[in-house]
C-alpha positions as CSV (number, residue, x, y, z in Angstrom):
1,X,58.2,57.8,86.3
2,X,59.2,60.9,88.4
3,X,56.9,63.8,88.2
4,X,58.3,67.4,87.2
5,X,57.9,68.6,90.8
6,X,60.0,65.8,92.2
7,X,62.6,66.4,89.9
8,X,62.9,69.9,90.5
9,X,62.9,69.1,94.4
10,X,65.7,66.3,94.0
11,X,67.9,69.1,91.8
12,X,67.3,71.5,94.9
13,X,68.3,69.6,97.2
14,X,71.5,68.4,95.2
15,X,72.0,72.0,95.2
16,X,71.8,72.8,98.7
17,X,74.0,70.4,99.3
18,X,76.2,71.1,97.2
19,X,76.9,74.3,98.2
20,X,76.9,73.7,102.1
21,X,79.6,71.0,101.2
22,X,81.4,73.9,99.4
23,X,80.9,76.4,102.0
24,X,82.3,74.2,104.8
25,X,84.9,73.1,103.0
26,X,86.0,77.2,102.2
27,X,86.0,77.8,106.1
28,X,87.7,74.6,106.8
29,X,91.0,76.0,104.1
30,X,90.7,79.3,105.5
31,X,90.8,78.2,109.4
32,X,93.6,76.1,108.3
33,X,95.3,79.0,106.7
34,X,94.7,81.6,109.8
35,X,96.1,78.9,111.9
36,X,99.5,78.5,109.7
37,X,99.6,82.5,109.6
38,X,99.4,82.9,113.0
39,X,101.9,79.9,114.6
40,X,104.3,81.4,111.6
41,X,103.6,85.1,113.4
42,X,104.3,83.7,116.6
43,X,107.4,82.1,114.9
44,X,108.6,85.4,114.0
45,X,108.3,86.8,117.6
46,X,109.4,84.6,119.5
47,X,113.3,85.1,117.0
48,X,112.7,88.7,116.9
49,X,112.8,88.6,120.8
50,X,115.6,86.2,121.5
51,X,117.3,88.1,118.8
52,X,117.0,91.1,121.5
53,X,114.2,93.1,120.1
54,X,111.5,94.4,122.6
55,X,108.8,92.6,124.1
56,X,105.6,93.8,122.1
57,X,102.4,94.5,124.3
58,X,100.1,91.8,124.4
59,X,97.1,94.6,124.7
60,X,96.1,98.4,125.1
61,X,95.8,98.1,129.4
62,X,99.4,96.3,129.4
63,X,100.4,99.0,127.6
64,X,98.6,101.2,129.8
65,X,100.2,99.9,133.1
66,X,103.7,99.6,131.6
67,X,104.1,103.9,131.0
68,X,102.4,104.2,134.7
């Protein structure tokens, strides 16, 4: 028979385990989500700008350099 002590360890572990599996299975669904977002974004971008909009800056110094 299992003492009290053991018991308690085995239910903590189960725990711990538990809620790693949990965690890494919440960022797995969420990189997966960022992903769709942004190839959907880039999507949209790429239309807008065949569509003849204007070319968005990729960052601030491209920015920058273009008004210079």
């Amino acid at each position: 028979m299992k003492s009290c002590s053991q018991n308690y360890v085995t239910a903590a572990v189960f725990a711990a385990l538990t809620i790693i599996g949990c965690s890494i299975s919440s960022m797995r669904v969420c990189h997966k989500q960022r992903t769709h977002r942004q190839r959907l974004q880039e999507e949209a971008v790429q239309t807008w700008e065949a569509e003849g909009g204007a070319v968005a800056a990729k960052d601030d110094e491209e920015e920058i350099a273009a008004r210079t």
